[in-house]
C-alpha positions, 0 to 999 in steps of 0.5 A: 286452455289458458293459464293467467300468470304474473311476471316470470321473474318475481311469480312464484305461485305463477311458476307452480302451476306453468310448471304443473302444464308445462312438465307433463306436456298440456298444451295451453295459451300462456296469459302473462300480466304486469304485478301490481297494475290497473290492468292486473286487477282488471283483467283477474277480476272477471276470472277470480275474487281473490285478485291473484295469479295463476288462475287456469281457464279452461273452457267455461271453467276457472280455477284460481289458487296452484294447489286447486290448479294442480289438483285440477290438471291431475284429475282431468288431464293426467289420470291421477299421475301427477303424484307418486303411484305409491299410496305412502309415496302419495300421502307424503307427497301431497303432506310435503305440498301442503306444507309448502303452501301454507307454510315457510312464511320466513324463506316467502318474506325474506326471499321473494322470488327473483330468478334473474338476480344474484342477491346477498342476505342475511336470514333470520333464525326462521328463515334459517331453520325453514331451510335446514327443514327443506335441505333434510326434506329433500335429503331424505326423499332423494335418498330414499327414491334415488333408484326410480329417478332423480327427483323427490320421489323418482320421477318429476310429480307435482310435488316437484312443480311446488318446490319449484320457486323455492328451487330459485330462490336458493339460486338467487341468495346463494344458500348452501345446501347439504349434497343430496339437496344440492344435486336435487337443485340442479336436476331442476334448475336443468329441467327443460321447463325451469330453463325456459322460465328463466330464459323469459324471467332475463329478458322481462324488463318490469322492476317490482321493489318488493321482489328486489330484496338483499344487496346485488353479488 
């Protein structure tokens, strides 16, 4: 099995379906791309009509967009255990992911994943709100299942995998966030796999201008 991705420090979509491997322990080859080149487009073309990362190989089969992937790796490599067990759990978990995928279009434009960087900027009233929406979304999760683990919803599901890039972005612009959401934070960012992530995220040397937002700390 292959996962096609883009640059670790800028590919936020990219993250949600390493993380959606990587965290549950699939073995996989990891096929890293340059944003925005010939060769970028190229290669994805002969996987995707979208043009976009990550797309999952897997034998004869290609799936393209994270949600697809994480739905895929689900079924047919984790027996349904990539979300809570609960059926409530579940539907709040996948109504959460949901959210986060069509959705949170101010913290998407105004904060573009940079995990390497420490960045100053000042949100619009959108943005704003879109982060005080995700501080009370995990706030009440975490609270609510902090006796069965300490992720959203006890222990790591793919709603985690999801929330990932968001997770780093916060890091990058500095954002304050209530204790509950802040301790949810670090738990990821001390995840083996975000660890590693970000490890390869330092050490690329690609510069994309359009994920080079705010001014340096």
């Amino acid at each position: 099995m292959k996962l096609i991705i883009a640059n670790k420090n800028y590919s936020s979509w990219s993250l949600r379906g390493w993380m959606a491997l990587k965290a549950f322990n699939i073995p996989f080859e990891e096929i890293k791309l340059s944003l925005s080149t010939e060769a970028f487009y190229k290669e994805l073309a002969q996987y995707t009509p979208i043009g976009k990362v990550p797309v999952l190989l897997d034998d004869d089969l290609s799936i393209w967009d994270s949600l697809a992937i994480c739905e895929y790796i689900n079924e047919t490599y984790l027996d349904g255990k990539g979300w809570p067990t609960d059926k409530h759990q579940r539907a709040r978990a996948r109504s959460i992911v949901a959210d986060m995928h069509s959705g949170f279009f101010g913290i998407r434009n105004e904060m573009p994943m940079n995990c390497r960087a420490k960045r100053r900027i000042e949100l619009s009233d959108q943005a704003k709100k879109e982060v005080d929406t995700l501080d009370r979304v995990w706030t009440e999760l975490r609270q609510h299942n902090a006796p069965n683990g300490p992720y959203l919803f006890g222990e790591f599901s793919l709603a985690d995998a999801f929330f990932a890039p968001v997770i780093f972005r916060f890091k990058t612009y500095g954002i304050e966030l209530s204790d509950a959401a802040r301790d949810y934070q670090q738990t990821m960012l001390a995840h083996p796999a975000m660890k590693s992530w970000l490890e390869d995220s330092v050490i690329e040397t690609d510069i994309v201008e359009a994920g080079e937002a705010g001014e340096p700390v």
